[in-house]
PyMOL Python script that loads the backbone (N, CA, C, O; Angstrom):
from pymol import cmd

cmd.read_pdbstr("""\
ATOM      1  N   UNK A   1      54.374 -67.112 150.392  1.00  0.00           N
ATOM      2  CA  UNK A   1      53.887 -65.791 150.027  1.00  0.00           C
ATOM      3  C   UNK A   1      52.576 -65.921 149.253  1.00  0.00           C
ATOM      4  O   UNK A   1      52.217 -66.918 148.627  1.00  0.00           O
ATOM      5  N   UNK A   2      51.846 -64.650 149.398  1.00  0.00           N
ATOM      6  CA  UNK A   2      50.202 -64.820 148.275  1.00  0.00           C
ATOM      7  C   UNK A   2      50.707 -63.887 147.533  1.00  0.00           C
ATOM      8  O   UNK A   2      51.616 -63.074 147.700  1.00  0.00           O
ATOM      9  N   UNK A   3      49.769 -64.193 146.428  1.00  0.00           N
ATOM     10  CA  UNK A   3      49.337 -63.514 145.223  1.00  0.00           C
ATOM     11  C   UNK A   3      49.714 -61.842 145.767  1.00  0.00           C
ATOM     12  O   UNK A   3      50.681 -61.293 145.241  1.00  0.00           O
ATOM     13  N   UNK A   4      49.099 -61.269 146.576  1.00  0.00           N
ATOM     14  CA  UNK A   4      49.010 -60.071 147.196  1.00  0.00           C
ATOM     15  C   UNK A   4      50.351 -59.353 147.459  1.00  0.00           C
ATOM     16  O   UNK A   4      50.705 -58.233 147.087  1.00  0.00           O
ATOM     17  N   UNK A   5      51.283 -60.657 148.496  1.00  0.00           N
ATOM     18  CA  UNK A   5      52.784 -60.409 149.035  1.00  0.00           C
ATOM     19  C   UNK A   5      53.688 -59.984 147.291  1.00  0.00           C
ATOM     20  O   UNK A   5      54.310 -59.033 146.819  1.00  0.00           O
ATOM     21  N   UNK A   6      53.247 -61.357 146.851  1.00  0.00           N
ATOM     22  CA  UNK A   6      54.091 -60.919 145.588  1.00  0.00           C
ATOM     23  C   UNK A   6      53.735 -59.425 144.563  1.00  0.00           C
ATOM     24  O   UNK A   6      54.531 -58.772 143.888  1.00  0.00           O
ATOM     25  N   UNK A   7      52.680 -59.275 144.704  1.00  0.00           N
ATOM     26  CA  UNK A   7      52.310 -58.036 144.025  1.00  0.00           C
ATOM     27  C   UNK A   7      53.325 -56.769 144.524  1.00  0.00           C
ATOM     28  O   UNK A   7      54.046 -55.915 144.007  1.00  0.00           O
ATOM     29  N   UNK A   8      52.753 -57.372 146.336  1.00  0.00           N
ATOM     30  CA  UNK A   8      53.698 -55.798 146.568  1.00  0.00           C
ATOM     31  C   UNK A   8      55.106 -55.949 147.017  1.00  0.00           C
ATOM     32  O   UNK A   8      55.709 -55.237 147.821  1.00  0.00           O
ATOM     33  N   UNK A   9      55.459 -56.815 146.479  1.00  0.00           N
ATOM     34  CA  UNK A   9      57.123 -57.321 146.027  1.00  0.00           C
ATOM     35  C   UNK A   9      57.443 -56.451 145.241  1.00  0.00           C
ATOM     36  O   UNK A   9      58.087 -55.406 145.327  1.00  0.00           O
ATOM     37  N   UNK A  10      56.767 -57.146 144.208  1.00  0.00           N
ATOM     38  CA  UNK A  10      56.740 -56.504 142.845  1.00  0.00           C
ATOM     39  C   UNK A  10      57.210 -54.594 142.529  1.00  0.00           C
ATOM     40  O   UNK A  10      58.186 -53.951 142.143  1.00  0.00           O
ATOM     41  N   UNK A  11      55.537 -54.296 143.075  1.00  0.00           N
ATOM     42  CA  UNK A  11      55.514 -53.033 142.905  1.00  0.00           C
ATOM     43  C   UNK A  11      56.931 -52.091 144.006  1.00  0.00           C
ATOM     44  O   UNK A  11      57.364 -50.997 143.644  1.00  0.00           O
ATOM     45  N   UNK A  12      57.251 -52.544 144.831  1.00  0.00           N
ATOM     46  CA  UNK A  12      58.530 -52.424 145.674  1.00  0.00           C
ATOM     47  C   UNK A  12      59.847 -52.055 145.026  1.00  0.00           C
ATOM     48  O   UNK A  12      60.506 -51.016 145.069  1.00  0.00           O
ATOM     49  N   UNK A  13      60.033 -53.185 144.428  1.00  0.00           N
ATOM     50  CA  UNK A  13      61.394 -53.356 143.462  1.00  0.00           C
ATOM     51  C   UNK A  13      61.335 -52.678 142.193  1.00  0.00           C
ATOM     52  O   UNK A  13      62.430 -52.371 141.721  1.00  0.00           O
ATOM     53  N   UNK A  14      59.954 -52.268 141.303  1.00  0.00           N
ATOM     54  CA  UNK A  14      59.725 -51.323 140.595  1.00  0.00           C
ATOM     55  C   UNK A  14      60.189 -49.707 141.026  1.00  0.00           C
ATOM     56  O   UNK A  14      60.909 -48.901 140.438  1.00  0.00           O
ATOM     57  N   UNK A  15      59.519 -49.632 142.183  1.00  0.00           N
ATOM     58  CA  UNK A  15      59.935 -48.059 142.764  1.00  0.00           C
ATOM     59  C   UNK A  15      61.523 -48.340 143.299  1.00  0.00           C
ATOM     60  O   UNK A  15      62.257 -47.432 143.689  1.00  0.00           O
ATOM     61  N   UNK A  16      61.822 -49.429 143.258  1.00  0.00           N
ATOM     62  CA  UNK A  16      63.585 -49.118 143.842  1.00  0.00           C
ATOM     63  C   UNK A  16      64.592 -49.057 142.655  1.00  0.00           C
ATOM     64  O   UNK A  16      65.775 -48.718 142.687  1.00  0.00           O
ATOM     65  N   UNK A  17      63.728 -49.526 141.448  1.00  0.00           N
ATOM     66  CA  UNK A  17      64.400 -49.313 140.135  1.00  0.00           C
ATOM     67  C   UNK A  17      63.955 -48.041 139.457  1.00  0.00           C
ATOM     68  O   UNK A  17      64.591 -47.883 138.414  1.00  0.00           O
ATOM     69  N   UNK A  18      63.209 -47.221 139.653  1.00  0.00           N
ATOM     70  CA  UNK A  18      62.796 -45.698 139.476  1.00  0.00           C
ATOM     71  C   UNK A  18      62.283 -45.954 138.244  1.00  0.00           C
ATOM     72  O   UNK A  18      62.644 -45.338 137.241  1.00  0.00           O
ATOM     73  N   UNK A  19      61.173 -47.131 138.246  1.00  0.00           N
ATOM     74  CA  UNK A  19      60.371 -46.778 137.345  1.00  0.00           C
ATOM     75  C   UNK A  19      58.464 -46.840 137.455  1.00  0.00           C
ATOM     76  O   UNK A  19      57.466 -47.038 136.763  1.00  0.00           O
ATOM     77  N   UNK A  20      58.861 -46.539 138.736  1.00  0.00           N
ATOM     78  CA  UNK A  20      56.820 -46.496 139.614  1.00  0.00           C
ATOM     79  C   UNK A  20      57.142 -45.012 140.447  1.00  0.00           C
ATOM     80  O   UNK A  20      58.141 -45.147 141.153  1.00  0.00           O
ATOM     81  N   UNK A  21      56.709 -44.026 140.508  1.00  0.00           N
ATOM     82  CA  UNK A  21      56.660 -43.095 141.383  1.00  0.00           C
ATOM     83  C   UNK A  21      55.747 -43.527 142.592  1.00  0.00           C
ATOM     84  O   UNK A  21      55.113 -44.562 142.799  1.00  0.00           O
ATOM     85  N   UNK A  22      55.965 -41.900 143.608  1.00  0.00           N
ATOM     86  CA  UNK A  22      55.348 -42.497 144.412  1.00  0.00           C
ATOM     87  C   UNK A  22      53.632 -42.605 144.941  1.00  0.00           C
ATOM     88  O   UNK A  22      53.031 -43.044 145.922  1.00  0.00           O
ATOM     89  N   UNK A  23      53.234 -41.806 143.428  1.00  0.00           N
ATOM     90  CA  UNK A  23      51.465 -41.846 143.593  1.00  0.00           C
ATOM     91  C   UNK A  23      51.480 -43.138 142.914  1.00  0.00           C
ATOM     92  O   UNK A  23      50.883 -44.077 143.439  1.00  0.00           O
ATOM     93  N   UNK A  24      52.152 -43.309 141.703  1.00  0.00           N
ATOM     94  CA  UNK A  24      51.410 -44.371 141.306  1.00  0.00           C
ATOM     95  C   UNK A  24      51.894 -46.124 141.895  1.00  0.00           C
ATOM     96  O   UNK A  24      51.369 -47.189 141.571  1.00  0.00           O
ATOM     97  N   UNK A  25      52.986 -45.895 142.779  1.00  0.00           N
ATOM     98  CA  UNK A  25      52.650 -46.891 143.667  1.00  0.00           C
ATOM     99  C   UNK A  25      51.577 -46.814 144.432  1.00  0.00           C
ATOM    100  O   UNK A  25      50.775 -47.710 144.164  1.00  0.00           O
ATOM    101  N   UNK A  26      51.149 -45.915 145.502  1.00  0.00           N
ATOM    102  CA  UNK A  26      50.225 -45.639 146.050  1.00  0.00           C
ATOM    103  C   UNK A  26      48.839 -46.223 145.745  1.00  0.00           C
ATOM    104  O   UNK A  26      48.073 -46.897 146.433  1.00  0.00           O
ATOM    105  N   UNK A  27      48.753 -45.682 144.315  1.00  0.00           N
ATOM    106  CA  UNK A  27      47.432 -45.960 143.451  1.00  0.00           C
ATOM    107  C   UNK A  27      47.662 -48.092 143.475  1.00  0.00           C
ATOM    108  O   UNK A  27      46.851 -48.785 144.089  1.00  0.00           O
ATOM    109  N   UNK A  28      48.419 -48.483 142.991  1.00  0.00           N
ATOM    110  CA  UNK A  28      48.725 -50.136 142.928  1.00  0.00           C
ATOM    111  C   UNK A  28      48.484 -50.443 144.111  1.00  0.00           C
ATOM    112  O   UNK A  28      47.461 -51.122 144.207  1.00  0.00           O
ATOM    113  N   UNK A  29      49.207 -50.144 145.462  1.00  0.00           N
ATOM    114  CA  UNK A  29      49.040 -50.661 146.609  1.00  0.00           C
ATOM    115  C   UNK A  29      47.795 -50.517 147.352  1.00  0.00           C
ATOM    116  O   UNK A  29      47.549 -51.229 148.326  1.00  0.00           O
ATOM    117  N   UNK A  30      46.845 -49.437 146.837  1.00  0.00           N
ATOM    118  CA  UNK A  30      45.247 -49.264 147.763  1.00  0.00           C
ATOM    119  C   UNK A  30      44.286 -50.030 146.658  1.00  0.00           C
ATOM    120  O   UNK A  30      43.227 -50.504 147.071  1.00  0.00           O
ATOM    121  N   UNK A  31      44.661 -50.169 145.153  1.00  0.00           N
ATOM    122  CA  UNK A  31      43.863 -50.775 144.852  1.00  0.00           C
ATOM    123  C   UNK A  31      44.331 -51.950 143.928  1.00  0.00           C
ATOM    124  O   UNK A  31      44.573 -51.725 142.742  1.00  0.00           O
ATOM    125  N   UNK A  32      44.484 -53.440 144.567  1.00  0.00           N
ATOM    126  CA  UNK A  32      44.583 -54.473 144.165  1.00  0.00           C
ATOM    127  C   UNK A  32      44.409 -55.281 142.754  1.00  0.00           C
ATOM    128  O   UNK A  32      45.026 -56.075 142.045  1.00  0.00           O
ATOM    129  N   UNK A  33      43.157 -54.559 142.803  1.00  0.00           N
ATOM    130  CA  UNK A  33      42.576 -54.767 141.157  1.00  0.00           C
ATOM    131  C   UNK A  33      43.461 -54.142 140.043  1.00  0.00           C
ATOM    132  O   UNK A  33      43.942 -54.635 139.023  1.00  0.00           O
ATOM    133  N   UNK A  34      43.522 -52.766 140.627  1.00  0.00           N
ATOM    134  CA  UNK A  34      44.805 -52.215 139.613  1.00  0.00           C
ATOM    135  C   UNK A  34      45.687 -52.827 138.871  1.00  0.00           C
ATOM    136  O   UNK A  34      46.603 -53.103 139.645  1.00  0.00           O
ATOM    137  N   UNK A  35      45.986 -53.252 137.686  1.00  0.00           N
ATOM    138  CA  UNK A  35      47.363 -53.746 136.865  1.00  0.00           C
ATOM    139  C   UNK A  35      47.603 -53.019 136.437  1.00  0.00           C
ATOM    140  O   UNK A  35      46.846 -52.107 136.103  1.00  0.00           O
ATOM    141  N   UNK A  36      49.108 -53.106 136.198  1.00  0.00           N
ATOM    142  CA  UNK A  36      49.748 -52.222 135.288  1.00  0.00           C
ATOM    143  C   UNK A  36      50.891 -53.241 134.387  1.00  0.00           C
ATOM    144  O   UNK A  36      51.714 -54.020 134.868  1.00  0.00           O
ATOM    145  N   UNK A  37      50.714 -53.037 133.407  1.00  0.00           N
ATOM    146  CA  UNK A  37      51.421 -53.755 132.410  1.00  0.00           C
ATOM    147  C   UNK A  37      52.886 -53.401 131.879  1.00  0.00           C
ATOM    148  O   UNK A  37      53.137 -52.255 131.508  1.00  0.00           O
ATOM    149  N   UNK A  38      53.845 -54.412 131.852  1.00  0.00           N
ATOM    150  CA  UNK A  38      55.269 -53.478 132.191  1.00  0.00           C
ATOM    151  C   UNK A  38      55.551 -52.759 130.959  1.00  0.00           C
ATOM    152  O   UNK A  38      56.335 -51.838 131.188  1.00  0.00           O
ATOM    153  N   UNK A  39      55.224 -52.831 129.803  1.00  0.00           N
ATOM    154  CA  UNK A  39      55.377 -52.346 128.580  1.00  0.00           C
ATOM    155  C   UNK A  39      54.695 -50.550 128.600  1.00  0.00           C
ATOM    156  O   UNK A  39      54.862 -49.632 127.798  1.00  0.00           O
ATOM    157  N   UNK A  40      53.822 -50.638 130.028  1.00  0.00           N
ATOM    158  CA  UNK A  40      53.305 -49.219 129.978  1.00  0.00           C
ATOM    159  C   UNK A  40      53.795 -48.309 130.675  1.00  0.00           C
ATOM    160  O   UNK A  40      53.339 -47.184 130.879  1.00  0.00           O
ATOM    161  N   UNK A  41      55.043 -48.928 131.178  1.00  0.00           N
ATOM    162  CA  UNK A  41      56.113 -48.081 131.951  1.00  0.00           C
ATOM    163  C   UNK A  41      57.871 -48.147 131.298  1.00  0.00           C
ATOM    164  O   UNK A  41      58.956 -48.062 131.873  1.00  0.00           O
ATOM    165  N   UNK A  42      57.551 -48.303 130.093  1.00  0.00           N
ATOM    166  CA  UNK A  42      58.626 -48.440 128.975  1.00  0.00           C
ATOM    167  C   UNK A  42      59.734 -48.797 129.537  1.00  0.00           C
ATOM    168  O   UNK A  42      60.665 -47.992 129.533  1.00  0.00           O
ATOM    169  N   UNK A  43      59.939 -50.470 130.332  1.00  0.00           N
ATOM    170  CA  UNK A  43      60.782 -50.863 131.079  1.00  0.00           C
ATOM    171  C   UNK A  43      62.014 -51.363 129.853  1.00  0.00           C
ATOM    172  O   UNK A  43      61.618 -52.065 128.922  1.00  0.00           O
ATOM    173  N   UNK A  44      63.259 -51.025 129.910  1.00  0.00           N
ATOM    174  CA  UNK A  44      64.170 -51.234 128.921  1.00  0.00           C
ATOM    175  C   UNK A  44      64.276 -52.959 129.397  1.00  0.00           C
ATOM    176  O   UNK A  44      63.516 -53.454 130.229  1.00  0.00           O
ATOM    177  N   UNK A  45      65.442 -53.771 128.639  1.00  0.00           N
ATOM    178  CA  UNK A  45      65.986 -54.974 128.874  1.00  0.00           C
ATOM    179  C   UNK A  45      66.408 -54.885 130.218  1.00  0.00           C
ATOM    180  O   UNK A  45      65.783 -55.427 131.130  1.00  0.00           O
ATOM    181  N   UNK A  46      67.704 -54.059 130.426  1.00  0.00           N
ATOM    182  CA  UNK A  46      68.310 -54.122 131.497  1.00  0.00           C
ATOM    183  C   UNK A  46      67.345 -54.065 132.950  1.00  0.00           C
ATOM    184  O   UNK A  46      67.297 -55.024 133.720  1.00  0.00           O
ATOM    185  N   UNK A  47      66.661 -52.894 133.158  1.00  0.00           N
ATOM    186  CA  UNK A  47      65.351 -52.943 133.490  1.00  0.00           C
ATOM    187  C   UNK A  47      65.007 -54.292 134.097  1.00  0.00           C
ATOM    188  O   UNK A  47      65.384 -54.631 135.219  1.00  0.00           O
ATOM    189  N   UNK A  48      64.271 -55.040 133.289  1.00  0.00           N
ATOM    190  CA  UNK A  48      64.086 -56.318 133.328  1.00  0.00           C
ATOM    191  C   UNK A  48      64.834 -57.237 134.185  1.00  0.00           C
ATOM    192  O   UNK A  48      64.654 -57.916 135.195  1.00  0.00           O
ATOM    193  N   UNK A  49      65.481 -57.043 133.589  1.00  0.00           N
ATOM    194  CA  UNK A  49      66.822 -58.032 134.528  1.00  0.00           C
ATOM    195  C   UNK A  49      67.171 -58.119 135.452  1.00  0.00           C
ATOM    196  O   UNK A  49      67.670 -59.103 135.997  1.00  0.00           O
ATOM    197  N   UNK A  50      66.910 -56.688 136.000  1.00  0.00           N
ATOM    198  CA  UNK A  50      67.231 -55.873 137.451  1.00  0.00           C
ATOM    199  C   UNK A  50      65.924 -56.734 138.314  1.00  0.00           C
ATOM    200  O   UNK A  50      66.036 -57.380 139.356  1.00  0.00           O
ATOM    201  N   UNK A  51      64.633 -56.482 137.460  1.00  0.00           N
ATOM    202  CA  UNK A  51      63.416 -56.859 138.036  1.00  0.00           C
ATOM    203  C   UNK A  51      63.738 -58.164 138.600  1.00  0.00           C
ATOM    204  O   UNK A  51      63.626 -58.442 139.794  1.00  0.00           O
ATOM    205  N   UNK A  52      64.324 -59.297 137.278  1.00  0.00           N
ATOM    206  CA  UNK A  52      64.109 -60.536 137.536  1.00  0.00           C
ATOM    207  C   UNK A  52      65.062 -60.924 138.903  1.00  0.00           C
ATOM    208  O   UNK A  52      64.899 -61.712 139.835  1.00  0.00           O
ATOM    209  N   UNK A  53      66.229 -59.879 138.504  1.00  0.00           N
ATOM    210  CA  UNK A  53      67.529 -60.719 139.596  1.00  0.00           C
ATOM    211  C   UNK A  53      66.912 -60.418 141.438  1.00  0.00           C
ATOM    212  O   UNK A  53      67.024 -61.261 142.328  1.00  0.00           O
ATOM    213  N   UNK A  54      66.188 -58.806 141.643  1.00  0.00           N
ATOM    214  CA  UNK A  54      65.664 -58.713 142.545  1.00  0.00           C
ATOM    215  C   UNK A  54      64.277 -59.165 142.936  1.00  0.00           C
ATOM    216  O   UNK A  54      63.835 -59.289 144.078  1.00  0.00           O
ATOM    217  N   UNK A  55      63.805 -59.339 142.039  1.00  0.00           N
ATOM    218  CA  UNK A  55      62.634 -60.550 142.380  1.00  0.00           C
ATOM    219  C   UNK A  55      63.206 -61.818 142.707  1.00  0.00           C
ATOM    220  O   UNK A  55      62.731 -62.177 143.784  1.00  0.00           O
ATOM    221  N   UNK A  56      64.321 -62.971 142.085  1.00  0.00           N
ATOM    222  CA  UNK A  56      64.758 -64.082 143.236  1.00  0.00           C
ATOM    223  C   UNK A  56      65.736 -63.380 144.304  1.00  0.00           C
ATOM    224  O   UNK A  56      65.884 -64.054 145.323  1.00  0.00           O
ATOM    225  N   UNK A  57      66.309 -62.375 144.277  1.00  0.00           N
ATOM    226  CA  UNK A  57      66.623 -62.389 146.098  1.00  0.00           C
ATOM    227  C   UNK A  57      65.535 -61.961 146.952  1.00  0.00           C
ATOM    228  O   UNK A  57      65.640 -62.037 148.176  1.00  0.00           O
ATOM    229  N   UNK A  58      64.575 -61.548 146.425  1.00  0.00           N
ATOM    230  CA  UNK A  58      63.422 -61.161 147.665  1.00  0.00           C
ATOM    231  C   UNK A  58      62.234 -62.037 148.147  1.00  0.00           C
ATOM    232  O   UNK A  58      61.500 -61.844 149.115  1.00  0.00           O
ATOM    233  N   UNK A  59      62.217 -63.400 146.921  1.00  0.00           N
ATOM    234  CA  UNK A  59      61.319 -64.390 147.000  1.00  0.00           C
ATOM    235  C   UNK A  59      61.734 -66.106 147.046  1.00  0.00           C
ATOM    236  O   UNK A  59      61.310 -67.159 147.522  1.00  0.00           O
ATOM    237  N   UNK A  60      62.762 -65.628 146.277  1.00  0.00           N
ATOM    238  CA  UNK A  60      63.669 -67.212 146.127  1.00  0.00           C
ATOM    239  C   UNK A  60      63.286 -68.135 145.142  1.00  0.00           C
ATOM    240  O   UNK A  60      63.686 -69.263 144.852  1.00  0.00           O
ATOM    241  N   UNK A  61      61.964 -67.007 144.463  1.00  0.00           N
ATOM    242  CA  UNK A  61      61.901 -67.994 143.296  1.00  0.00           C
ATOM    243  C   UNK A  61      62.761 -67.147 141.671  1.00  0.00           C
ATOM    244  O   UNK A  61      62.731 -66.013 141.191  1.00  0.00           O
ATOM    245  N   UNK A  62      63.247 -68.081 141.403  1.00  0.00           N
ATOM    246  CA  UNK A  62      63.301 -67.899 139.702  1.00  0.00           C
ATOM    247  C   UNK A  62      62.396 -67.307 138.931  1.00  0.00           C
ATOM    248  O   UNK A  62      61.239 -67.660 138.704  1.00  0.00           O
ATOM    249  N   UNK A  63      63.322 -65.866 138.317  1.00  0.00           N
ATOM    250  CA  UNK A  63      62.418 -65.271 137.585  1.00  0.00           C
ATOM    251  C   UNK A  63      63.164 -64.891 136.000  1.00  0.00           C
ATOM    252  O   UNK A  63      64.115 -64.111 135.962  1.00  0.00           O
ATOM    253  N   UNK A  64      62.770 -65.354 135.087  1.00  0.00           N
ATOM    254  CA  UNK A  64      63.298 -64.679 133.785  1.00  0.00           C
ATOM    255  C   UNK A  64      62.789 -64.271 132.884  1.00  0.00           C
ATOM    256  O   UNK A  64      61.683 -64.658 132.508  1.00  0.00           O
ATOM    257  N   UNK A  65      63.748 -63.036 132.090  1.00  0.00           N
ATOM    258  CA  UNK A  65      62.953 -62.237 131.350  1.00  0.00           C
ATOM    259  C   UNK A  65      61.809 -62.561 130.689  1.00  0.00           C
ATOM    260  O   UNK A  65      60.813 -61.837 130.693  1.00  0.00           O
ATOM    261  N   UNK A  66      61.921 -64.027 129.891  1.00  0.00           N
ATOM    262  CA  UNK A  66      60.626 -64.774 129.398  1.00  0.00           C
ATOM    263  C   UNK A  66      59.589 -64.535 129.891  1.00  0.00           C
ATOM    264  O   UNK A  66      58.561 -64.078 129.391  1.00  0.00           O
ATOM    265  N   UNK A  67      59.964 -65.024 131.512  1.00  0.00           N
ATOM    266  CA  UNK A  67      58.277 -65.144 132.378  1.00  0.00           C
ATOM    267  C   UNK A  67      57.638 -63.375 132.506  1.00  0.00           C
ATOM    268  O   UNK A  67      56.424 -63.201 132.614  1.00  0.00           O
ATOM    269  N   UNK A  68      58.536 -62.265 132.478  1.00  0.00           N
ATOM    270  CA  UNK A  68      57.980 -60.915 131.880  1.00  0.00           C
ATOM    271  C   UNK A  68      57.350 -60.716 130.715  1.00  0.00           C
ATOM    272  O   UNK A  68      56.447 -59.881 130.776  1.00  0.00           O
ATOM    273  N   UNK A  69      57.597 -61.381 129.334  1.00  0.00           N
ATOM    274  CA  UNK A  69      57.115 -61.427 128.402  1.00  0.00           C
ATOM    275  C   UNK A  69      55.359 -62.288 128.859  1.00  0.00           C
ATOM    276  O   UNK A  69      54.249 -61.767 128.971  1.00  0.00           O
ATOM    277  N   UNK A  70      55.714 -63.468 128.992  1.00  0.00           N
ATOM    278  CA  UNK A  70      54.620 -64.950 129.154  1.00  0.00           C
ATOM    279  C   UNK A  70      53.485 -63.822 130.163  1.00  0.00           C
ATOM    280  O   UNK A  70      52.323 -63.705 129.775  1.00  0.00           O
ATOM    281  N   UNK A  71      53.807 -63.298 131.034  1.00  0.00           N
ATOM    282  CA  UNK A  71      53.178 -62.726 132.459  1.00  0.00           C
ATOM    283  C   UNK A  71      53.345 -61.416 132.411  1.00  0.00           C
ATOM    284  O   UNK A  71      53.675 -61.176 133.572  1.00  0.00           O
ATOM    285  N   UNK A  72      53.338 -60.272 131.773  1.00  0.00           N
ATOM    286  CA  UNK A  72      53.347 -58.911 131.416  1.00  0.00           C
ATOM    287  C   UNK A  72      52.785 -58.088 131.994  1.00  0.00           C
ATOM    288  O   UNK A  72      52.168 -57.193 131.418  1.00  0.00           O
ATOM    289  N   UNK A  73      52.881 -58.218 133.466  1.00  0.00           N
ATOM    290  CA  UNK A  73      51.866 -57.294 134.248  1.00  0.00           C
ATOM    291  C   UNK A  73      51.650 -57.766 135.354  1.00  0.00           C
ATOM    292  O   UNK A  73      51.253 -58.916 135.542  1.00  0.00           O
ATOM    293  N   UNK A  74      51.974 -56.623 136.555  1.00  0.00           N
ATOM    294  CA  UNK A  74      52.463 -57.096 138.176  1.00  0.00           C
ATOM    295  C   UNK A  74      51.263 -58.164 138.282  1.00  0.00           C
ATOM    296  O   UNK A  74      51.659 -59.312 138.085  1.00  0.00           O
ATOM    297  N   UNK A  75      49.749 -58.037 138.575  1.00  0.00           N
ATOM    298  CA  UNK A  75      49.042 -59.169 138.561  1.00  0.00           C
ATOM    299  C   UNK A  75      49.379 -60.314 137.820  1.00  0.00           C
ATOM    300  O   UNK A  75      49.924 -61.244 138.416  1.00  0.00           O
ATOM    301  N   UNK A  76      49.191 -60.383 136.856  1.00  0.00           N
ATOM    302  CA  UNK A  76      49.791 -61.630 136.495  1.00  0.00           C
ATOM    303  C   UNK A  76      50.826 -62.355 136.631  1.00  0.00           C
ATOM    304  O   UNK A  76      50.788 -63.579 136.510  1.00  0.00           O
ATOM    305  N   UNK A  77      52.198 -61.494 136.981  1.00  0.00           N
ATOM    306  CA  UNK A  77      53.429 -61.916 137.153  1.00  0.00           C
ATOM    307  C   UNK A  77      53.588 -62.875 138.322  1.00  0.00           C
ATOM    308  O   UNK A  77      54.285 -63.890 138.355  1.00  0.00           O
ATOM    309  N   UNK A  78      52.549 -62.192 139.603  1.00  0.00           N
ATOM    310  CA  UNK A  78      52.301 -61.798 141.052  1.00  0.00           C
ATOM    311  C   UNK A  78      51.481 -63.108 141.225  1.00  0.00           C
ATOM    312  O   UNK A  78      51.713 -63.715 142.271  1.00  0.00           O
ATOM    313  N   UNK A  79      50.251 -63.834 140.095  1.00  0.00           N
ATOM    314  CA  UNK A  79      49.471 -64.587 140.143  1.00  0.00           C
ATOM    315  C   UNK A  79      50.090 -65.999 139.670  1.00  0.00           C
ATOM    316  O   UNK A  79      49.512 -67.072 139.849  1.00  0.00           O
ATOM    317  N   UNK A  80      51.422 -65.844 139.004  1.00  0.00           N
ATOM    318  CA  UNK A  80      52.352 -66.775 138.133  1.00  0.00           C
ATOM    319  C   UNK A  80      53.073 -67.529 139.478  1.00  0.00           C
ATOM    320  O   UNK A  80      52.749 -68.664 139.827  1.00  0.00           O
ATOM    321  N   UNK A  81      53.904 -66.873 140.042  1.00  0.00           N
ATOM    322  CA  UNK A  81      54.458 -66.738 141.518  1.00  0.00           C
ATOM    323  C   UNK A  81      53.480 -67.278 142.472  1.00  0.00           C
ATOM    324  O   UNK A  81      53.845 -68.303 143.049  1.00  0.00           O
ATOM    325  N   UNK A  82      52.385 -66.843 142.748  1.00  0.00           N
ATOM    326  CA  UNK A  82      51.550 -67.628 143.800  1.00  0.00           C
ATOM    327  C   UNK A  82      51.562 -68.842 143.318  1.00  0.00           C
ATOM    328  O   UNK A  82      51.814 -69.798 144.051  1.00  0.00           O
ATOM    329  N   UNK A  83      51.295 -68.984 142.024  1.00  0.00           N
ATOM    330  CA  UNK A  83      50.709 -70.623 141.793  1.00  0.00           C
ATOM    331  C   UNK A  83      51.968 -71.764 141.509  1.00  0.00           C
ATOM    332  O   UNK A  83      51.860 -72.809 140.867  1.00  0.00           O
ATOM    333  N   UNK A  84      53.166 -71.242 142.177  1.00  0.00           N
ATOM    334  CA  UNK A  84      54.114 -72.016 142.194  1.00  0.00           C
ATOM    335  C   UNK A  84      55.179 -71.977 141.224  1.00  0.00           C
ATOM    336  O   UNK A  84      56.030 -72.838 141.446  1.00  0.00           O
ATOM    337  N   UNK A  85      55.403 -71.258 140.227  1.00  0.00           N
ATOM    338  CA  UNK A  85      55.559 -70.135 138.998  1.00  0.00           C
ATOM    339  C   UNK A  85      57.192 -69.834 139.784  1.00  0.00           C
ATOM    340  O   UNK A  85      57.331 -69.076 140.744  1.00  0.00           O
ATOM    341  N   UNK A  86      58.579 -70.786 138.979  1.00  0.00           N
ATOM    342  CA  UNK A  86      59.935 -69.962 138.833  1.00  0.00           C
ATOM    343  C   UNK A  86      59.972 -70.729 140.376  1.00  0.00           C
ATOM    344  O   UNK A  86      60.418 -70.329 141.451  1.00  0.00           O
ATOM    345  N   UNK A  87      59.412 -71.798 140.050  1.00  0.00           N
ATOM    346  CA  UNK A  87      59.781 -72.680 141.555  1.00  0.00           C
ATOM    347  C   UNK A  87      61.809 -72.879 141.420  1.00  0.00           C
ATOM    348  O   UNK A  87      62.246 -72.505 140.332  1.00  0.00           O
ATOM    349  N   UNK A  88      62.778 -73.360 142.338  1.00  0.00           N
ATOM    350  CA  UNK A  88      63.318 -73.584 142.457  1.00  0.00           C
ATOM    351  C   UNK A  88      63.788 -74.964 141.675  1.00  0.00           C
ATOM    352  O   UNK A  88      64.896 -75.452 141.897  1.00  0.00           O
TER     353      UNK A  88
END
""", "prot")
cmd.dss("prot")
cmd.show_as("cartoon", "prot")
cmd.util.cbc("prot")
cmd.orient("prot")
């Protein structure tokens, strides 16, 4: 997967956890550059968890709450993941 795939992983599993609507996915998915930082979508713990557990069934890599803290924002999270980031 790229940097890109994982982004719109990312932003995917955000809107399936009802916390991205559907402009402002829209807005993430046409423009790349876009970040959004998860603290600016007042994602609770559980939240999180949901993120991390459906981020390894959709990628297969290892994801934990830490690496949300360390990586705080779909680009970066997305750029953590490309570069081999929650390898197996």
């Amino acid at each position: 997967m790229s940097a890109s795939s994982y982004r719109e992983t990312i932003v995917a599993i955000l809107v399936e956890l009802g916390e991205l609507e559907g402009t402002k996915q829209t807005n993430l998915l046409a423009e790349p550059e876009q970040d959004l930082e998860f603290v600016a979508i007042a994602m609770d713990s559980l939240t999180a968890l949901d993120l991390c557990v459906n981020l390894e069934d959709a990628t297969g890599r290892i994801v934990e709450p830490a690496d949300l803290v360390a990586y705080p924002s779909i680009n970066r999270l997305a750029s953590y993941l490309d570069g081999g980031g929650g390898a197996h």
